[in-house]
Backbone as ProteinMPNN parsed JSONL, in Angstrom:
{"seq_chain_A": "XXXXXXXXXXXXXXXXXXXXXXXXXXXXXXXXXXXXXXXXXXXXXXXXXXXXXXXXXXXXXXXXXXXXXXXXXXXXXXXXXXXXXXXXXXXXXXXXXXXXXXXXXXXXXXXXXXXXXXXX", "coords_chain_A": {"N_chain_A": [[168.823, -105.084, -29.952], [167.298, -102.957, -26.978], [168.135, -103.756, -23.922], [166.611, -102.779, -21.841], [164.272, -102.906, -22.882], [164.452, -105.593, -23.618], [164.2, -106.671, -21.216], [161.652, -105.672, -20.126], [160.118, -107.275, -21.569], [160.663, -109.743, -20.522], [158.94, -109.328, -18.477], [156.889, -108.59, -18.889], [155.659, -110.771, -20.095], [156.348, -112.661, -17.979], [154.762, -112.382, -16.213], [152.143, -112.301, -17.639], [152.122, -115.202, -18.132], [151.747, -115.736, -15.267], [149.168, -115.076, -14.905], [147.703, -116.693, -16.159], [148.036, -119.148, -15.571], [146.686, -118.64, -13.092], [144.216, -117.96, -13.528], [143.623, -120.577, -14.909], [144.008, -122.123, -12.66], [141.323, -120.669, -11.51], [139.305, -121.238, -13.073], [139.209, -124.86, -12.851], [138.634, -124.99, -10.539], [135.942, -123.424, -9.754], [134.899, -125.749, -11.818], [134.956, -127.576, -10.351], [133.508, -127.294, -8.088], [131.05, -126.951, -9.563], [130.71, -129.471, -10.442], [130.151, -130.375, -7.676], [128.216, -129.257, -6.539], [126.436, -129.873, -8.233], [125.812, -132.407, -8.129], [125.566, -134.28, -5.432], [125.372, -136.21, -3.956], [127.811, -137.34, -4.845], [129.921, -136.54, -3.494], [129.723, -138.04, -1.276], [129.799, -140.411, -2.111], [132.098, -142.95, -1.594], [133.3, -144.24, 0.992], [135.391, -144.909, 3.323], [135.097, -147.96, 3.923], [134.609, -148.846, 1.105], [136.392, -147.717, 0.048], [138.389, -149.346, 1.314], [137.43, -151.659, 0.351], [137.663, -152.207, -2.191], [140.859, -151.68, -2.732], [141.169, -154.672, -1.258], [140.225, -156.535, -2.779], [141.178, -155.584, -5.271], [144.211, -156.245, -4.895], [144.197, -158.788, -3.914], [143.151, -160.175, -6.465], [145.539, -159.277, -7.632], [147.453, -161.087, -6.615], [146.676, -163.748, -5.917], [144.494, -164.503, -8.177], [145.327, -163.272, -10.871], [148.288, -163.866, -10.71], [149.731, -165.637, -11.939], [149.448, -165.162, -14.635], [150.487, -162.36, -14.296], [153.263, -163.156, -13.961], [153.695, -164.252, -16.757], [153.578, -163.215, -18.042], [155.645, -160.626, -17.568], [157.866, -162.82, -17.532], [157.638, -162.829, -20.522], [158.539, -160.201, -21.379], [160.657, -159.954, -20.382], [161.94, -162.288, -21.852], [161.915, -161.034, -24.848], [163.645, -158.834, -24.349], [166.089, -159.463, -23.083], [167.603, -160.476, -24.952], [167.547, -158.478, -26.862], [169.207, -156.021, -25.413], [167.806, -154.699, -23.806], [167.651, -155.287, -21.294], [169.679, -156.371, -19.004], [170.902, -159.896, -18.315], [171.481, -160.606, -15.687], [169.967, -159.183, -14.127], [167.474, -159.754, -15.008], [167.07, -162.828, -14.265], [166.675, -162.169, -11.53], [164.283, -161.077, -11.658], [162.911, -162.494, -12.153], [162.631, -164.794, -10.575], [161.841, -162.926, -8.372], [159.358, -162.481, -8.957], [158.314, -165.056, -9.241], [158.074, -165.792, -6.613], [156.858, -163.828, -5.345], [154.096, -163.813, -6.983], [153.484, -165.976, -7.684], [153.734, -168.159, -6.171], [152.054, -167.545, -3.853], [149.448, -168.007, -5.444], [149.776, -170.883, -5.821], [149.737, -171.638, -3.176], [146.948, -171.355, -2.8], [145.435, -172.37, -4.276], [146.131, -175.217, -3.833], [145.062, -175.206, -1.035], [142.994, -174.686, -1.489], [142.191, -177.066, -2.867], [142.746, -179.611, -1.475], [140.904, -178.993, 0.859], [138.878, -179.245, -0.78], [138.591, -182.021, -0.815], [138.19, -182.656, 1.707]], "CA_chain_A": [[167.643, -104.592, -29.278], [167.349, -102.67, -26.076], [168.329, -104.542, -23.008], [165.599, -102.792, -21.307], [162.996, -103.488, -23.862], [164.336, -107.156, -23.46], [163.867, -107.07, -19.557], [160.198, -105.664, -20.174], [159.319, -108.202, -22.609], [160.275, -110.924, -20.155], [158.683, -109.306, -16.927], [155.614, -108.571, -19.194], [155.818, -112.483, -20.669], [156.06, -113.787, -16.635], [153.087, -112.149, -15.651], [151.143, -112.956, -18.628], [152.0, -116.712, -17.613], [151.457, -116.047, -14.075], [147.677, -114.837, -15.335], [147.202, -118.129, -17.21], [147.956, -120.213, -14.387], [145.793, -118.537, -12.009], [142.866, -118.316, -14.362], [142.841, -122.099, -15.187], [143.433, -122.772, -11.346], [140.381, -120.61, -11.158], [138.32, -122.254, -13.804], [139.506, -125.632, -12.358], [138.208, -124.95, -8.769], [134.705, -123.551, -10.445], [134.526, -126.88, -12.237], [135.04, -128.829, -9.132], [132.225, -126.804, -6.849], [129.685, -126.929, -10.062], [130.081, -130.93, -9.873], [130.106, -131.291, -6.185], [127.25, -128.933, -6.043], [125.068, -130.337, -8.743], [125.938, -133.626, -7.992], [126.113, -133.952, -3.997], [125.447, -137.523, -3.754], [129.152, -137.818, -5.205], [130.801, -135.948, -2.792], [129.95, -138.968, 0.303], [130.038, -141.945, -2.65], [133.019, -143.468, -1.231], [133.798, -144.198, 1.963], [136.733, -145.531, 3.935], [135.115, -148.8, 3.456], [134.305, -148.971, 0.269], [138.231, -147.877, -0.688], [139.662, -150.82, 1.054], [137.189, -152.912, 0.074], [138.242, -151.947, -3.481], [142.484, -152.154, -2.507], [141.25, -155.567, -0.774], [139.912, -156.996, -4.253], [142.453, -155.008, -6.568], [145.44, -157.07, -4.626], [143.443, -160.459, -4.045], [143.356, -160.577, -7.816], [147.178, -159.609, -8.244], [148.26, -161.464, -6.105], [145.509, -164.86, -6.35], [144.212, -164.398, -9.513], [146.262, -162.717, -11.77], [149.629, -163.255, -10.311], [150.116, -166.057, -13.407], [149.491, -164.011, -15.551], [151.448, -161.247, -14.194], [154.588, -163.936, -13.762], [154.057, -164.599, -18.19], [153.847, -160.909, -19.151], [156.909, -160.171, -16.993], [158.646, -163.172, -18.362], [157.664, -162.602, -21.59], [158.405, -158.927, -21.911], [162.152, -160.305, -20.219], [162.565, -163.084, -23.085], [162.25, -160.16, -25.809], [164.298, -157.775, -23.946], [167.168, -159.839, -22.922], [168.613, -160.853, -26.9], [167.744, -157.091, -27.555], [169.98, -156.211, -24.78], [167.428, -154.231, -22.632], [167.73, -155.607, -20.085], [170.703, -157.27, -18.625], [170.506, -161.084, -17.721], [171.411, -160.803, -14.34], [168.467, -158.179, -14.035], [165.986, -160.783, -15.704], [166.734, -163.931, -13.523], [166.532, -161.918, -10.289], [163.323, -160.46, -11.818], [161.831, -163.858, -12.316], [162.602, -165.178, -9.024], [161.326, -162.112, -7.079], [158.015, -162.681, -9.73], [157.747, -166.026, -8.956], [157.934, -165.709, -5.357], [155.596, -162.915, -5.12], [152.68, -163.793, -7.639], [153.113, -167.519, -8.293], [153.82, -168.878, -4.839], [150.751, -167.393, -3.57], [148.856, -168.616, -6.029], [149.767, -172.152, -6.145], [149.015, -172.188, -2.349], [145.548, -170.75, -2.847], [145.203, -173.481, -5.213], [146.32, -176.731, -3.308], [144.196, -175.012, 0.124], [141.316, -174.889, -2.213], [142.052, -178.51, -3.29], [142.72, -180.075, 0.35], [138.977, -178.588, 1.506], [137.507, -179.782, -1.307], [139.222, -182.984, -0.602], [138.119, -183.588, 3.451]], "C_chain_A": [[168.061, -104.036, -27.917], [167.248, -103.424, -25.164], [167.221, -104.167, -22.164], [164.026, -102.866, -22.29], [162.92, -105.213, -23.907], [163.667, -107.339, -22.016], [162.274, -106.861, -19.516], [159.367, -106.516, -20.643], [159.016, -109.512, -22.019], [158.971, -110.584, -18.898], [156.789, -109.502, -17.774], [155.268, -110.549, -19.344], [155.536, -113.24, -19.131], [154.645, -113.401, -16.386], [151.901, -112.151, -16.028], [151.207, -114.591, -17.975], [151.372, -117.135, -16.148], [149.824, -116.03, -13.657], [146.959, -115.655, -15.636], [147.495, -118.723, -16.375], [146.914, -120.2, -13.231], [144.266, -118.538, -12.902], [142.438, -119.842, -14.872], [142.634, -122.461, -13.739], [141.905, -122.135, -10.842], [138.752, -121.006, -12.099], [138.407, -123.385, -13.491], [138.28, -125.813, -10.605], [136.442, -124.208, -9.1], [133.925, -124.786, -10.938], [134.399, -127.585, -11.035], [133.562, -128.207, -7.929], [130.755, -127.002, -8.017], [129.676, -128.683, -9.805], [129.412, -131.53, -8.894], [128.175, -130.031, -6.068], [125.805, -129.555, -7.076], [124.893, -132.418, -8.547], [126.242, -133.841, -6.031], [126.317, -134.728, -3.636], [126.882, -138.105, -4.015], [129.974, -137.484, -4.272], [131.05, -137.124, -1.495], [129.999, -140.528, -0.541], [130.686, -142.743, -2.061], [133.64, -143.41, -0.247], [134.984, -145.233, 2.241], [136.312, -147.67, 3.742], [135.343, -149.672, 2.263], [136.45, -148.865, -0.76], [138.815, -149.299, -0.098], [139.203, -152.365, 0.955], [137.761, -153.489, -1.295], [139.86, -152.435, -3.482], [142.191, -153.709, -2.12], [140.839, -156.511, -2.123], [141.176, -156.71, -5.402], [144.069, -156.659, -5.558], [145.018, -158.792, -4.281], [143.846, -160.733, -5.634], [144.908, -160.714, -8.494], [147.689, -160.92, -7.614], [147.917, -163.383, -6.111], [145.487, -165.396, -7.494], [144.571, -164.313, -10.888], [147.737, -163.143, -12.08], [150.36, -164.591, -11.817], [150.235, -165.984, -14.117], [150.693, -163.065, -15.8], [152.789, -161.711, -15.078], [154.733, -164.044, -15.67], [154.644, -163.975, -18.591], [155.41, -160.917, -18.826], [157.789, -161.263, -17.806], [158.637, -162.885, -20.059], [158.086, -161.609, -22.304], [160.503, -159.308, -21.361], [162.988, -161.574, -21.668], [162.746, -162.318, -24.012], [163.599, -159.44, -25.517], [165.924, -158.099, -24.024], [167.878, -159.974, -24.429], [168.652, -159.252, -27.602], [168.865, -156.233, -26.686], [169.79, -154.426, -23.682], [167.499, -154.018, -21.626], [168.972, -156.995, -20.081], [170.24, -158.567, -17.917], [170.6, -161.496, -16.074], [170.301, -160.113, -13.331], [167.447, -159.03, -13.899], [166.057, -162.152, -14.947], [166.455, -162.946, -12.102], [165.157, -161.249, -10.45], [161.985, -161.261, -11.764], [161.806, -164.146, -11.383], [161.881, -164.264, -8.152], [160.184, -162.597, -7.801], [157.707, -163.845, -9.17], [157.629, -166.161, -7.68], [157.054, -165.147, -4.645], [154.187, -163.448, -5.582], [152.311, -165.59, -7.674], [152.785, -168.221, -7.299], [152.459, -168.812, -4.272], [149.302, -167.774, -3.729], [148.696, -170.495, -5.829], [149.171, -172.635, -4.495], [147.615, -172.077, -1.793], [145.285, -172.657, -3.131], [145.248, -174.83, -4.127], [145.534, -176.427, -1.515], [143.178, -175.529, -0.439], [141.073, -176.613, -2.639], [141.982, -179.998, -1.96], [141.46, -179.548, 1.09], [138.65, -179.158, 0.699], [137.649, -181.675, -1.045], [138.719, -183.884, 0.783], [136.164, -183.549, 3.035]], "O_chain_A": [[169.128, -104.486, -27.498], [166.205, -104.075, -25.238], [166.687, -105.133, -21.618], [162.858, -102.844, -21.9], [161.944, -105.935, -24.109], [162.716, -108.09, -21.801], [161.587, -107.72, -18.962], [158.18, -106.63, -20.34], [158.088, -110.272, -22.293], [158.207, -111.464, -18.5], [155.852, -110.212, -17.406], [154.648, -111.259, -18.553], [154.738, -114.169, -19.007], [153.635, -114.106, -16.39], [150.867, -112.064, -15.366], [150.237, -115.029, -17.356], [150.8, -118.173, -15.814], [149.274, -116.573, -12.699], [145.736, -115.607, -15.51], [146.433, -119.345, -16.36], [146.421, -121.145, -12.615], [143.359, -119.322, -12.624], [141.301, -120.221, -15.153], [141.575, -122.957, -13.352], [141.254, -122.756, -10.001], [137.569, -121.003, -11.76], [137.265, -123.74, -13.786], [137.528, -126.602, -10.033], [135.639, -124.779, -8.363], [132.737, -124.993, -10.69], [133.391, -128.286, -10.948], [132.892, -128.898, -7.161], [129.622, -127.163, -7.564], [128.803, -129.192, -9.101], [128.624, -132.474, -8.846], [127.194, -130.398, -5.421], [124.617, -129.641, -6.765], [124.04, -133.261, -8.825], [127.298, -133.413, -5.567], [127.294, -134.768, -2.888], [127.194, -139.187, -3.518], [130.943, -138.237, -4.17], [132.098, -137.219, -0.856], [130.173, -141.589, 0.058], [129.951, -143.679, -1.745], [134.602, -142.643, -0.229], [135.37, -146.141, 1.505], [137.192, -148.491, 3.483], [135.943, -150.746, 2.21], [137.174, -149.476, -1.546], [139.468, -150.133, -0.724], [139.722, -153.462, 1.161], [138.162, -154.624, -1.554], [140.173, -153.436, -4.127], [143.054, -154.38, -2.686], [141.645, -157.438, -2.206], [141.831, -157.478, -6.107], [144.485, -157.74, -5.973], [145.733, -159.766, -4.513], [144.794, -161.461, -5.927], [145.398, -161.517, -9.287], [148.345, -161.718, -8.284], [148.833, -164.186, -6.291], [146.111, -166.373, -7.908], [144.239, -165.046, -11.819], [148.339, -162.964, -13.139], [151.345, -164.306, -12.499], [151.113, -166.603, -14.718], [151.475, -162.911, -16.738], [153.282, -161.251, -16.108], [155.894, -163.919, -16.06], [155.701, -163.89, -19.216], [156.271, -161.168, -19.669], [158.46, -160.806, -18.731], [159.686, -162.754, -20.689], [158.153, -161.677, -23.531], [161.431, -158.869, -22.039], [164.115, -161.604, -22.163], [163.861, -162.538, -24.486], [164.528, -159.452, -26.325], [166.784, -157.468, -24.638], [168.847, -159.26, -24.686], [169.406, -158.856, -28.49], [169.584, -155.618, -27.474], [170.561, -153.601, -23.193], [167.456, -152.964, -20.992], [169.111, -158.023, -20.744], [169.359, -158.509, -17.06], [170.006, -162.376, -15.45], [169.937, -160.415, -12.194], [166.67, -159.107, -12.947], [164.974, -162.737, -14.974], [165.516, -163.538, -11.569], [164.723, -160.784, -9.396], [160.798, -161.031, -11.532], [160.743, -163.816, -10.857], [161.293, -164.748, -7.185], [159.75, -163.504, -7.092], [156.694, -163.787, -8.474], [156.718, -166.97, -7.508], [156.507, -165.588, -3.634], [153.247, -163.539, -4.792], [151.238, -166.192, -7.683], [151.755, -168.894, -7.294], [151.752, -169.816, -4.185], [148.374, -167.875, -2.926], [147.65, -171.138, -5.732], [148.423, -173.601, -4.344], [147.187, -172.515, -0.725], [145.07, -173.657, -2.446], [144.183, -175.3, -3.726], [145.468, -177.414, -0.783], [142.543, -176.529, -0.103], [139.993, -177.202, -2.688], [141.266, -180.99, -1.823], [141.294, -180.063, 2.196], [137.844, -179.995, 1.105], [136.665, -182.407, -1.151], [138.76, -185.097, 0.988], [135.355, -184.041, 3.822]]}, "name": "protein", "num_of_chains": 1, "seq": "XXXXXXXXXXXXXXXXXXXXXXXXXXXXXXXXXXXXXXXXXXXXXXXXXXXXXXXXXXXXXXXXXXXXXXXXXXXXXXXXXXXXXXXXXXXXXXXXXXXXXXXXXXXXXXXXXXXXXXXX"}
């Protein structure tokens, strides 16, 4: 084939792509002004409070709540892994220890606060 029939084919081919990018970014940015305009109340939903009241809950629970949880999964997903040879063993104890230090610890002194108040 002609080398300049190849070079046309790509330049045509980029600027077809470059057409299709700007036409979804401008169907994209349409979508986003029909929401905010038929919906307006959405646009001030969420304020600066409201996010870290949300981050202040989301990590209470990991870290409180959850973090026993967390500490199973993680071991549990390290007991498979290790005999399959996923994950290396020197990986998986230093994985547990940081786990248990992080999620468990926290926990357990939630726990024995909460038990010492209910206690006096």
């Amino acid at each position: 084939m002609n080398p300049l029939a190849i070079t046309l084919q790509y330049r045509l081919l980029a600027i077809y792509q470059k057409h299709q990018r700007m036409v979804r970014e401008i169907i994209s940015m349409f979508v986003a002004c029909i929401f905010i305009g038929a919906m307006p109340m959405t646009a001030y939903a969420a304020d600066y409070s409201t996010a870290t009241g949300i981050l202040k809950a989301f990590l209470q629970w990991i870290f409180f709540d959850g973090g026993p949880y967390i500490w199973m999964a993680i071991a549990g997903v390290l007991v498979l892994g290790v005999p399959k040879g996923w994950v290396q063993m020197k990986t998986a104890v230093i994985t547990i220890i940081v786990c248990f230090v992080f999620f468990c610890i926290p926990a357990i002194v939630r726990y024995m606060s909460q038990q010492a108040a209910a206690s006096l």
